[in-house]
C-alpha positions in Angstrom: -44.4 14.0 0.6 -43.5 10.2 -0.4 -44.9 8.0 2.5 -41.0 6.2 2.1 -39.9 9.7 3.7 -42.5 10.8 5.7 -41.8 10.0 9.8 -39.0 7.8 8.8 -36.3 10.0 9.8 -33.0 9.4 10.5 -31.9 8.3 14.3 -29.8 7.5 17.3 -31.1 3.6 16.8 -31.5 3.3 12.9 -28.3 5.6 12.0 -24.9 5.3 13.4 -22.0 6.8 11.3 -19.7 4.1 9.8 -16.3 3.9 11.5 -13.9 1.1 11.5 -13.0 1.9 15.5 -16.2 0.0 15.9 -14.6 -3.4 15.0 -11.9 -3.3 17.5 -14.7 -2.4 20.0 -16.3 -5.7 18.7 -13.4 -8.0 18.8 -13.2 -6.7 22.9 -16.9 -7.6 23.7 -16.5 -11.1 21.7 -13.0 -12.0 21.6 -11.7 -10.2 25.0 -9.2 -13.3 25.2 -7.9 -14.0 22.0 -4.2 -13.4 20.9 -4.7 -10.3 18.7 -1.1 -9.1 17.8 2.2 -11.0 18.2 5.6 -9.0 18.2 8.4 -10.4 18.8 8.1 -11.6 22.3 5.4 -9.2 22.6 1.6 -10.5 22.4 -1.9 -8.7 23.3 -5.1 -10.0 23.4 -8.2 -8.1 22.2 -9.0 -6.6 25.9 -5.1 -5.8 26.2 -4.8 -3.7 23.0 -8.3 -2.2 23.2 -7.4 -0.9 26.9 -4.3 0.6 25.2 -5.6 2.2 22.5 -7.9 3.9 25.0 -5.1 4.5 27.3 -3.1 6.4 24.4 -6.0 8.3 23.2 -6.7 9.8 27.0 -3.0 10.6 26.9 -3.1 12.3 23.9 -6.5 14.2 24.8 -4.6 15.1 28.5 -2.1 17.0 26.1 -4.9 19.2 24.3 -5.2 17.0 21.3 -9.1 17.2 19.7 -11.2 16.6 16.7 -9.0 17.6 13.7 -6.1 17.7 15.4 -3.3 15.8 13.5 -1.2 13.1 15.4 2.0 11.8 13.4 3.9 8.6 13.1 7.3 7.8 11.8 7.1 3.6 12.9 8.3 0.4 11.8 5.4 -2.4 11.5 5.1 -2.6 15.5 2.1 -2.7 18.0 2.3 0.6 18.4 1.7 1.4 14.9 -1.2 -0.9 14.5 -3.0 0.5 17.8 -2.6 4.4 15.9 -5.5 2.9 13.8 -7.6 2.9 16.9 -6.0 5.4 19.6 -5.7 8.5 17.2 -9.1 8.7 15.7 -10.9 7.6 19.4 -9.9 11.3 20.3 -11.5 13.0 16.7 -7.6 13.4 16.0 -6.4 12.6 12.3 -3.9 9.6 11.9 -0.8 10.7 10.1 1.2 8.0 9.2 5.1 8.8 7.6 7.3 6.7 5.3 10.3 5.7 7.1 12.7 6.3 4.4 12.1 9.6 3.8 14.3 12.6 3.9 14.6 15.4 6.5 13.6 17.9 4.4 10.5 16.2 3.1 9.3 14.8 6.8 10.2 18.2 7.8 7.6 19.3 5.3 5.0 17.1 6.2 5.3 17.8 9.5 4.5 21.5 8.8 2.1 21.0 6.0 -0.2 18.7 8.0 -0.1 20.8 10.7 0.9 17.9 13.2 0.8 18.7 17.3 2.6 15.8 17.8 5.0 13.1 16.5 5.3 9.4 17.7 9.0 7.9 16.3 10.6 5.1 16.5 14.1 5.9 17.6 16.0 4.4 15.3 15.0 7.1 13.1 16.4 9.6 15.0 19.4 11.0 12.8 16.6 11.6 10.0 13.9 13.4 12.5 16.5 15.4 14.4 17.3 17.1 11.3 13.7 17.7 10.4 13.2 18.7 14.0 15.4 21.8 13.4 13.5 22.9 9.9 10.2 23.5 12.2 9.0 26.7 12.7 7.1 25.1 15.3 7.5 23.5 18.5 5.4 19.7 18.4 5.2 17.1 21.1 7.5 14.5 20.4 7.4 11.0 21.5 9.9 8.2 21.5 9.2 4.8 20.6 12.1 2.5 22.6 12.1 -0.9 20.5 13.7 -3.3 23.2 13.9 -5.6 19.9 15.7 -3.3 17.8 19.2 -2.8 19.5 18.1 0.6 20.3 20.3 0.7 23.5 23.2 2.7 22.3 20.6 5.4 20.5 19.7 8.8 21.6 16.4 9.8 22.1 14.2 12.0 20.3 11.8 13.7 22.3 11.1 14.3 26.2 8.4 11.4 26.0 8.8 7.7 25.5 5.7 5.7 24.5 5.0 3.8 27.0 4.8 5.8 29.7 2.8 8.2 27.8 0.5 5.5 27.4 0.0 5.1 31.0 -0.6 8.4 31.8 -4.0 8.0 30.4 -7.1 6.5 31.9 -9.0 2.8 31.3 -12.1 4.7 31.6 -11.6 7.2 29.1 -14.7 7.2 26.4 -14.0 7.1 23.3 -15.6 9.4 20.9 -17.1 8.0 17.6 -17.1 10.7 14.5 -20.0 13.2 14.5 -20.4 12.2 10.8 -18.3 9.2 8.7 -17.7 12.0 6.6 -15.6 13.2 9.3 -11.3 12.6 8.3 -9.6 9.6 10.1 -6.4 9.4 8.0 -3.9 12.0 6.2 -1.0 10.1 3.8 1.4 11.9 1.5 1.7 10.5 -2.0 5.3 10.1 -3.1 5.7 12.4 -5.5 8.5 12.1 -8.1 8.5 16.2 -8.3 7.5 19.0 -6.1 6.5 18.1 -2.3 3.9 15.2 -1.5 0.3 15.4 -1.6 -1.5 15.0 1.5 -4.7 12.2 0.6 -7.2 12.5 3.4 -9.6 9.2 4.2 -12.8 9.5 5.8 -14.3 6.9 8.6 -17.0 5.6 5.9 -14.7 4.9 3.3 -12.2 3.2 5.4 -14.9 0.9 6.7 -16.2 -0.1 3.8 -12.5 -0.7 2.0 -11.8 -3.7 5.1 -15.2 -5.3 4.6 -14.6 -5.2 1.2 -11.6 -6.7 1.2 -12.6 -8.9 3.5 -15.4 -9.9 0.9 -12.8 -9.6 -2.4 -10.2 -12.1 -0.7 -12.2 -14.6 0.6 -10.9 -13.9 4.3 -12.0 -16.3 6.6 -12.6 -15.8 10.5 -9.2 -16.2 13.3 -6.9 -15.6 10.0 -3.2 -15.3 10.3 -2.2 -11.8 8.8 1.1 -11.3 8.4 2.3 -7.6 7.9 4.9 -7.3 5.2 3.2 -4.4 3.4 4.3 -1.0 6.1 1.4 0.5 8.0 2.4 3.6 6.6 1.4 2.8 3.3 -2.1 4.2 2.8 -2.8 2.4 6.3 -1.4 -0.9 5.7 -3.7 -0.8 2.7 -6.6 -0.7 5.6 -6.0 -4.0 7.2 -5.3 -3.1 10.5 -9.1 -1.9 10.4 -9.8 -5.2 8.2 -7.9 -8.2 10.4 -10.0 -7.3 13.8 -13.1 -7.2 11.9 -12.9 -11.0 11.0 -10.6 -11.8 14.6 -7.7 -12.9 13.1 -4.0 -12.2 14.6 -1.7 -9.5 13.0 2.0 -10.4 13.1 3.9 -7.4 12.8 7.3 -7.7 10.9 9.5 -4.9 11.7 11.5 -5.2 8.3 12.2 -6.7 5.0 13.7 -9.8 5.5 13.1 -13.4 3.8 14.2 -15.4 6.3 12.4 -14.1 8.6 9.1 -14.1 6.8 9.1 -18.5 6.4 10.3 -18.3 10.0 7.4 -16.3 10.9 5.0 -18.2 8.2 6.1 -21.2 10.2 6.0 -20.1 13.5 2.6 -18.8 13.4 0.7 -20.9 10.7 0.3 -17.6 8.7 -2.0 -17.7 6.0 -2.4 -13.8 4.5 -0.5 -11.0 3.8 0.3 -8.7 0.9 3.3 -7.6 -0.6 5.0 -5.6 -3.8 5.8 -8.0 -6.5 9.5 -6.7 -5.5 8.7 -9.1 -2.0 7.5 -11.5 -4.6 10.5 -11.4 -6.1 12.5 -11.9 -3.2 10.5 -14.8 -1.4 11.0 -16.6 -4.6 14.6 -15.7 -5.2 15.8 -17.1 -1.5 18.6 -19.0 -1.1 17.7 -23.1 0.1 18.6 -22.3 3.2 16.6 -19.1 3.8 13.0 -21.4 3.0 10.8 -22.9 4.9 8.6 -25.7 3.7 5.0 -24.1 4.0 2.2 -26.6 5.9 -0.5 -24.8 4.6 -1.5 -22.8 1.5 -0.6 -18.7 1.8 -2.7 -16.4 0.6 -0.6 -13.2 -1.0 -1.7 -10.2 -2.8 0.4 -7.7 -4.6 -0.2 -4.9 -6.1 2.0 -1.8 -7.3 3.8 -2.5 -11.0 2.5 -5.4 -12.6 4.6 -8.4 -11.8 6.2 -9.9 -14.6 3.8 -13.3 -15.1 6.3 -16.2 -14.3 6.3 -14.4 -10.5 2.9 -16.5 -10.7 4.8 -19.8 -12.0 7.3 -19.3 -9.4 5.1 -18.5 -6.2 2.8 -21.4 -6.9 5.5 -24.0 -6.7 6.6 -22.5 -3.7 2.6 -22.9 -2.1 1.5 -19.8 -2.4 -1.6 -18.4 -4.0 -1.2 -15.0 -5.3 -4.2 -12.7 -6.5 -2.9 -9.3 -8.3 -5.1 -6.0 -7.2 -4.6 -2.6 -8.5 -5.1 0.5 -6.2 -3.5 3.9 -5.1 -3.0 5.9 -2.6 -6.2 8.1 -3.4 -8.1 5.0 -3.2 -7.5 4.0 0.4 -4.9 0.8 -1.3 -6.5 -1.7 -3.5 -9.5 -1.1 -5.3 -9.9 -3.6 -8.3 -9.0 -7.2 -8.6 -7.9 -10.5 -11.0 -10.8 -12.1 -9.7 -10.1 -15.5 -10.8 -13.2 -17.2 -13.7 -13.2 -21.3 -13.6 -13.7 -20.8 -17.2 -9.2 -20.5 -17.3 -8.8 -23.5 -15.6 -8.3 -25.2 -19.4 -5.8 -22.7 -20.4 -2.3 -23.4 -20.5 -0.7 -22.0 -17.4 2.0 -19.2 -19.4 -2.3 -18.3 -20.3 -3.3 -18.3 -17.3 -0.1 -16.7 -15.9 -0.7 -13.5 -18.3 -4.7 -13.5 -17.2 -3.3 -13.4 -13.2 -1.0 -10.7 -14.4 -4.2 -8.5 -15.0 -5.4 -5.8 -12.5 -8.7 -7.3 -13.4 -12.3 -6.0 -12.1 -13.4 -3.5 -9.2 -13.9 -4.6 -5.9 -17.3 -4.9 -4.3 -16.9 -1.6 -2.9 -15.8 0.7 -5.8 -18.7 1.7 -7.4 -17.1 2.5 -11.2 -13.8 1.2 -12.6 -13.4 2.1 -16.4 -10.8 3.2 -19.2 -11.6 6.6 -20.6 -9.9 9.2 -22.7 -9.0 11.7 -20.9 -9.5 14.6 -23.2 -13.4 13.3 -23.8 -14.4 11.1 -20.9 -15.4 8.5 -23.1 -14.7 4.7 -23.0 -12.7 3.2 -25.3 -13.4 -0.1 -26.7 -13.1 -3.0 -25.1 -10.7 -4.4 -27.4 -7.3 -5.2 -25.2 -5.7 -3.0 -27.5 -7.0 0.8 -27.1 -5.3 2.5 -24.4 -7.1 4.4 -22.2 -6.3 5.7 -18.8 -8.1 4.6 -15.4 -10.9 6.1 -14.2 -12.4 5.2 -10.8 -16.0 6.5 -9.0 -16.9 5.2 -5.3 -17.0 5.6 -1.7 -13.6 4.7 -1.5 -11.9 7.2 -3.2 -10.3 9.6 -0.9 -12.1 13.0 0.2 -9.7 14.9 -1.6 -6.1 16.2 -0.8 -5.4 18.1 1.9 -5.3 22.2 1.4 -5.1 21.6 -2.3 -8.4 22.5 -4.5 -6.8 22.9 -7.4 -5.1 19.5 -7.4 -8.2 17.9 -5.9 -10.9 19.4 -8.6 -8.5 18.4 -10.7 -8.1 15.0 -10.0 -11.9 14.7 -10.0 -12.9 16.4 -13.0 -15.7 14.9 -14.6 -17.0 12.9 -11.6 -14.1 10.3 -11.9 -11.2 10.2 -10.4 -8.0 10.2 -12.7 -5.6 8.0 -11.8 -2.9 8.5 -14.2 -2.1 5.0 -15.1 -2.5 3.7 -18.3 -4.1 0.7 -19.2 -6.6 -1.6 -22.2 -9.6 -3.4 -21.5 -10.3 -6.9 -22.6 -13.5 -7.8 -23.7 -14.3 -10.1 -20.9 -14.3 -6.5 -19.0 -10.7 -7.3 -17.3 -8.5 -4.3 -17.1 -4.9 -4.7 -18.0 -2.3 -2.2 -17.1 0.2 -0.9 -20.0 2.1 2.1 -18.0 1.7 5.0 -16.2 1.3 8.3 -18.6 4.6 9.3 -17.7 6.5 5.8 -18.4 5.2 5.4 -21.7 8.1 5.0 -24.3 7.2 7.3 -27.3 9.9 5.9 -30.4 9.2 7.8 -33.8 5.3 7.8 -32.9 5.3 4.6 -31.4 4.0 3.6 -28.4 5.9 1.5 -26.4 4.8 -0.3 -23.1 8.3 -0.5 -21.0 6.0 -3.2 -18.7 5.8 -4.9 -21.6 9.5 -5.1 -22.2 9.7 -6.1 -18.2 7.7 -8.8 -18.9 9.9 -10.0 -21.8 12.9 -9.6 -19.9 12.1 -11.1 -16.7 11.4 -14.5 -18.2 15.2 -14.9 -18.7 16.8 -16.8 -15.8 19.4 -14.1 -15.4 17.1 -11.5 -14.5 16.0 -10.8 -11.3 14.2 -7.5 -12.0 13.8 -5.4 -14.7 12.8 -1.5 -15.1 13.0 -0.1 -18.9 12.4 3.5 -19.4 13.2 6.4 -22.3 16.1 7.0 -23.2 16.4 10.5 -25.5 17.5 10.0 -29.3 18.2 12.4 -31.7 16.8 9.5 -34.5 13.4 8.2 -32.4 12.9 11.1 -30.0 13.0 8.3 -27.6 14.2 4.8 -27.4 13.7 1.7 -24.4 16.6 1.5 -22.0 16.8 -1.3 -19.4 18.0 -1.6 -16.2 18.5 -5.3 -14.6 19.4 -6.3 -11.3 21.0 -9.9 -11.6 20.2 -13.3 -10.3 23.3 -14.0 -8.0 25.9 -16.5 -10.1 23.6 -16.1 -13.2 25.8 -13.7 -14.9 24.5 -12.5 -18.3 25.3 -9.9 -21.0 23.9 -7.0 -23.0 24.1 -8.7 -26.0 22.6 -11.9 -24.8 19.4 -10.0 -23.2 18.7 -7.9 -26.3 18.7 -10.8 -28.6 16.7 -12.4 -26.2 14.2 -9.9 -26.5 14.4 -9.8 -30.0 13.0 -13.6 -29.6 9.4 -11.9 -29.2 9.2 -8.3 -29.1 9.6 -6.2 -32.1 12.1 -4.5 -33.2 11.4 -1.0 -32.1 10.7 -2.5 -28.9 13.7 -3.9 -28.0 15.7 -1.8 -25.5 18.8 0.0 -27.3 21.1 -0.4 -24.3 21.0 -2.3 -21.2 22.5 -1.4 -17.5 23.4 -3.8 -15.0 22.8 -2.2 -11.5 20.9 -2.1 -8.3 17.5 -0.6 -8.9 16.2 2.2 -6.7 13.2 1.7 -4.3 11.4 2.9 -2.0 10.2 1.2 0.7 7.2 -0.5 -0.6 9.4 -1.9 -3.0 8.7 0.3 -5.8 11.2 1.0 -8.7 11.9 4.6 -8.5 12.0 5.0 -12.6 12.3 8.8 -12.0 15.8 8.1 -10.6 16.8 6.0 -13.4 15.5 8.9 -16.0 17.9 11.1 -14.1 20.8 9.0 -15.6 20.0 10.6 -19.0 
């Protein structure tokens, strides 16, 4: 035997399974007094939401729930939310987390498929959940979340509990139970699929630790931050950051929903220097009215990530004082995984240069262990030319366990040793990937490969466009030709005509969309363009 293995065995003092519970744990020994999370008029220190987190977790043990037992949520960005993180996996439990905008039928379906014993909502989804309440074929324990902050008065309850005083049914003394192995599943989110039902992603404890101190390492976060929470909770857990923001002590400010006023009000109020957010919030933030802004006192750290944002949103935000970094993640891959880490080496480019280079999903974070552009059909690399397209290929600790009671989708997402993500993208020779579509979105015109983000790009630089989404149109000529849809900047009226000789300017001419559409764009509540819907038109 190698003397490197011989009587160095694991143990209880040189090997503790990685969980991100611990740093909440942390910020209660060190920080007991420190305002941790501010809601509304509602604020708890360190010691205040530890002790309910370990309130709620007795509770929810009192009521039979165990290790791989699955708890769901169907929340707003609220305290109760953020202490889930904590409360749910302190009992072994599994953290289900629910967009709020989905249907009845496919809640309904989650419900059954994750095999949840109980559901914490906030009430002001109850028209929704009662429906999806009837489809069970099971009875689950439902709890009511009453937002005194939300003009719930005149709503009905949901279930028979009400949060609150579930909470303090449990015990301060209750010991919490760290996983048996980090292996061991702390997090269950359903991808939003554009056909058939939702796959369920499951996160382990070791991946989710190591995706907030990577990010914590990728983003250059500082201790006693301000974290703002625009992106929902629900979205492959807040993209990890309520497990990140107590790591480094800094206070979460929850912001129940989408509003631009009230995120300079809040920026203000509270000095807030992080938070992330689709480029549609981009968009928005930069698109407010005079009177909705606030001047900022300090600079704001944003990251976005979804569809690559056209790259004036760069121009814009950076007048406005914000810094924004572009990342690149998915669901599968516990949020962000790769980013446009910035090189000094660009600080001579123009900045419409240096706008494009920002516009880049860039290089892997510290804790993704592979990022690469393969063929599919030979798992080789193509060359890194900024031309080849290639999709993305992604190996590490933080790429989910798999998805839940699915082998066939999960060996199939991880054929090879890499996980497929679907997207499409080049990469430069400097090593930078760029983006060009998802498989699915790619415009194929007489054997011509179109980008439609590259035709967003193009578009969006007009000052009548607010945001853009092109996608195929069938032709009996082409097989397929670009169609765009445009949502307006408000009294900047434009015209068909005017936009497609505009892109005509630059693009070429089997690239130029065939027929514009002037509407309000689907999406869902991340602020994602729902292209799917707008291929229904057709």
């Amino acid at each position: 035997m190698n003397h490197y293995d011989a009587n160095l065995d694991k143990n209880a003092a040189n090997y503790v399974p990685l969980t991100p519970l611990s740093f909440l744990e942390r910020a209660k020994d060190v920080y007991p007094n420190y305002e941790a999370i501010v809601y509304e008029k509602r604020k708890y220190t360190w010691n205040e939401v530890y002790k309910r987190a370990i309130k709620f977790a007795s509770a929810l043990e009192k009521i039979g729930i165990k290790k791989g037992d699955t708890v769901s949520f169907l929340a707003f960005n609220t305290p109760e939310i953020f202490e889930a993180h904590y409360s749910v996996p302190m009992t072994g439990a599994v953290l289900n987390t629910i967009n709020i905008r989905l249907d009845a039928n496919t809640i309904s379906y989650i419900l059954n498929h994750s095999d949840a014993k109980v559901l914490v909502v906030d009430r002001q989804l109850h028209i929704e959940v009662k429906k999806a309440l009837s489809k069970l074929d099971k009875k689950i324990t439902v709890i009511d979340i009453h937002d005194k902050f939300a003009d719930q008065s005149k709503l009905e309850k949901i279930g028979d509990l009400e949060y609150e005083k579930f909470l303090n049914t449990g015990d301060d003394s209750y010991v919490w139970k760290m996983p048996e192995d980090e292996w061991q599943a702390i997090s269950l989110s359903y991808t939003s699929g554009t056909t058939g039902n939702p796959k369920g992603v499951v996160y382990h404890h070791r991946g989710s630790y190591l995706m907030s101190t990577g990010s914590a390492v990728a983003w250059n976060m500082p201790n006693r931050l301000n974290f703002l929470t625009i992106v929902p909770m629900f979205h492959c857990n807040g993209w990890c950051y309520p497990w990140t923001v107590p790591m480094l002590n800094g206070r979460t400010i929850c912001l129940r929903n989408i509003d631009v006023k009230k995120i300079f009000e809040l920026i203000d109020k509270y000095d807030v220097t992080h938070f992330g957010g689709a480029p549609i919030v981009l968009n928005m933030i930069t698109g407010a009215p005079e009177s909705d802004r606030k001047k900022l006192k300090n600079k704001v750290h944003v990251l976005t990530a979804g569809a690559p944002p056209p790259s004036i949103i760069f121009k814009k935000m950076k007048e406005l004082g914000f810094e924004v970094m572009h990342v690149y993640g998915l669901t599968e891959t516990y949020g962000h995984v790769t980013q446009c880490a910035w090189n000094d080496d660009w600080n001579g480019f123009d900045e419409e240069k240096q706008n494009e280079i920002k516009a880049r999903q860039g290089v892997r974070y510290p804790n993704l262990e592979g990022a690469a552009i393969m063929d599919p059909e030979t798992m080789k690399e193509v060359p890194k030319d900024g031309k080849t397209i290639g999709e993305i290929m992604l190996r590490g600790n933080v790429v989910m366990k798999g998805y839940f009671k699915d082998k066939d989708a999960t060996d199939k997402a991880m054929a090879g040793g890499w996980f497929h993500s679907g997207d499409l993208a080049v990469m430069h020779p400097d090593g930078y990937v760029k983006i060009q579509d998802r498989s699915k979105d790619i415009i194929i015109s007489g054997g011509e490969n179109i980008s439609s983000i590259e035709i967003e790009n193009t578009l969006s630089k007009h000052p009548s466009v607010s945001i853009a989404a092109v996608v195929a149109k069938p032709d009996e000529k082409w097989g397929e030709v670009p169609c765009a849809f445009i949502e307006m900047v408000k009294d900047k009226p434009t015209t068909e005509k005017e936009l497609i000789s505009f892109c005509k300017e630059t693009l070429a001419g089997f690239k130029v969309p065939k027929q514009v559409v002037f509407c309000e764009l689907p999406k869902t509540s991340t602020g994602k363009i729902q292209k799917f819907e707008l291929r229904k038109k057709f």
